[in-house]
C-alpha positions, 0 to 999 in steps of 0.5 A: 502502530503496525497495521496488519496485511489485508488479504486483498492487498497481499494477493495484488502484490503477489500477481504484480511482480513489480510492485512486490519489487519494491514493497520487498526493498521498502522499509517496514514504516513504509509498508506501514504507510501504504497499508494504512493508506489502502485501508483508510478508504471507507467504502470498498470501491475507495479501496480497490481504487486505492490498491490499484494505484499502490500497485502502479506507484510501487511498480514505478518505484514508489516507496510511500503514499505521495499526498498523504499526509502519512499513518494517524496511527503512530 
């Protein structure tokens, strides 16, 4: 199951040219991966935590969520 963009996510990237360097040269399964693990987070604060750390691991070059067990949704 593809899991869509949340508006929130999308704008970070777009502000974070690095990290949109790599969301760009991932896989769709990968983007998947990441998507489902930022909106995984129940509360809002878990959310923004989350995004912030996508940004930062996909700017160093990250191309999927480390210490996850990966998208339940599949």
């Amino acid at each position: 199951m593809a899991h869509r963009m949340p508006a929130d996510l999308r704008t970070a990237l777009i502000s974070t040219p690095f990290a949109l360097v790599t969301w760009q040269d991932i896989t769709p399964l990968a983007r998947n991966e990441w998507i489902c693990w930022v909106t995984s987070g129940k509360k809002a604060e878990t959310r923004n935590i989350r995004i912030e750390k996508a940004l930062s691991k996909l700017a160093g070059g990250m191309r999927r969520p480390c210490c996850w067990a990966g998208c339940t949704h599949r």
